[in-house]
DRENDO-1510 file (C-alpha; in Angstrom, 1 decimal, always signed):
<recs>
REC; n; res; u; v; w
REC; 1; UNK; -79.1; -40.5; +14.9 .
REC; 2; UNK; -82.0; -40.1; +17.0 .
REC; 3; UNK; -83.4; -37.4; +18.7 .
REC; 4; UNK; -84.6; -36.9; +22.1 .
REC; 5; UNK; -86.0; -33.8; +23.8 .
REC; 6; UNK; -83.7; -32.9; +26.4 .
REC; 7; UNK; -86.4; -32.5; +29.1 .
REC; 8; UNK; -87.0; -36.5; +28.5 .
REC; 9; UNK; -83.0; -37.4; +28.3 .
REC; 10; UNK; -82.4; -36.1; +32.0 .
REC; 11; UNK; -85.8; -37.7; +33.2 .
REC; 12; UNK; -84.3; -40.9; +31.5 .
REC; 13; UNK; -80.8; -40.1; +32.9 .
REC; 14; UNK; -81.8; -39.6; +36.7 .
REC; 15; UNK; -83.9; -42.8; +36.6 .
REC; 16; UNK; -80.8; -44.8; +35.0 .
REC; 17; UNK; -78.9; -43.2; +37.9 .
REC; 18; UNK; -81.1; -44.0; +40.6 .
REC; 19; UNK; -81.6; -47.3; +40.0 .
REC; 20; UNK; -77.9; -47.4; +40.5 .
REC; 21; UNK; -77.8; -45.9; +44.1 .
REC; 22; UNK; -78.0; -42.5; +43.5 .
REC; 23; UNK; -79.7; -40.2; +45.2 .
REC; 24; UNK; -82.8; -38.5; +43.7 .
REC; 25; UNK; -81.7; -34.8; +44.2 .
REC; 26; UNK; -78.2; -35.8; +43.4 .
REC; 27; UNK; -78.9; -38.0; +40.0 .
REC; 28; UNK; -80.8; -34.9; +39.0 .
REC; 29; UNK; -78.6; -32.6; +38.9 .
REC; 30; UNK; -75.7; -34.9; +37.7 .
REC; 31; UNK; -78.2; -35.8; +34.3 .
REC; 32; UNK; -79.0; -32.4; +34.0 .
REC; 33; UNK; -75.3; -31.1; +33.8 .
REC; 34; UNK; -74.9; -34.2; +31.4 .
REC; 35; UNK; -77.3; -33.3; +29.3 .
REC; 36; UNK; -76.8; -29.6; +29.4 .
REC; 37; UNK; -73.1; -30.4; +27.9 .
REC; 38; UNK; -74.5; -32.1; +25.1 .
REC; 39; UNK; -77.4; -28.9; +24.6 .
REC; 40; UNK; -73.8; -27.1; +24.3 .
REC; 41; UNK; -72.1; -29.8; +21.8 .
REC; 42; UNK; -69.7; -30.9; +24.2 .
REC; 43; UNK; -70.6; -34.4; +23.7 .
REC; 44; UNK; -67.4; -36.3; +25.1 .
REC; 45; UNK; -69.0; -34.7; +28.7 .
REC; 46; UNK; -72.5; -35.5; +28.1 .
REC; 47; UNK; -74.8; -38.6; +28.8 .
REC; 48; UNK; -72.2; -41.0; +27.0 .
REC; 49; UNK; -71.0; -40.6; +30.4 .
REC; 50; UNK; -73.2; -42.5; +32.0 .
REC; 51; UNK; -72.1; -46.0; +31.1 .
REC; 52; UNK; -68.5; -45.3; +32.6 .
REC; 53; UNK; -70.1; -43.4; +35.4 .
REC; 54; UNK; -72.5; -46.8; +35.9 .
REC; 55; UNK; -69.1; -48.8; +35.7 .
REC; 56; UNK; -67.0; -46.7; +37.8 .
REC; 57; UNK; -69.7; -47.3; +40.4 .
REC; 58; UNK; -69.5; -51.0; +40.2 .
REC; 59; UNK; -65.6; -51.1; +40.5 .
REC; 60; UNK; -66.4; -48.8; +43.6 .
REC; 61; UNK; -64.6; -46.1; +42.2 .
REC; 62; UNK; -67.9; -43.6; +42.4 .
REC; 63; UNK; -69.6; -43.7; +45.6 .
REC; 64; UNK; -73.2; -43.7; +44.8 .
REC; 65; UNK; -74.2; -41.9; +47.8 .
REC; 66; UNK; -71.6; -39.5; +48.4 .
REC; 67; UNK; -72.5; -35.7; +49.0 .
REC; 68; UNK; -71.0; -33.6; +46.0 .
REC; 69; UNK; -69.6; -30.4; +47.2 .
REC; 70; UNK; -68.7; -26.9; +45.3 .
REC; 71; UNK; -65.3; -26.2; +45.9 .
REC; 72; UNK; -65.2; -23.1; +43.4 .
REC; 73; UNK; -67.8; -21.4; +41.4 .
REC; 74; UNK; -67.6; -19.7; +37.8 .
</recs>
């Protein structure tokens, strides 16, 4: 399996996102989160995501430009 620093896997994760609509700010935390769950070997929540996220977005499931919003905090 290859291996990519993290610090590259979200710059490479917020690009794939923004190309898709996302907002800069927002695809950067969203690939950051994705890539932090892999850091913490929760793969089946990391950037495997993404192509569902991507597809999601097509079907119009996932707004692109929505605002997220915390609604509860650890």
């Amino acid at each position: 399996m290859p291996s990519i620093q993290a610090t590259r896997l979200v710059t490479v994760s917020t690009a794939i996102l923004t190309g898709h609509g996302v907002p800069r700010s927002t695809a950067k935390i969203v690939a950051a989160s994705l890539v932090k769950s892999n850091l913490l070997r929760h793969d089946s929540h990391g950037v495997m995501r993404l192509p569902r996220y991507l597809d999601c977005m097509k079907q119009g499931k996932i707004a692109p430009r929505a605002q997220p919003v915390v609604v509860r905090s650890a």
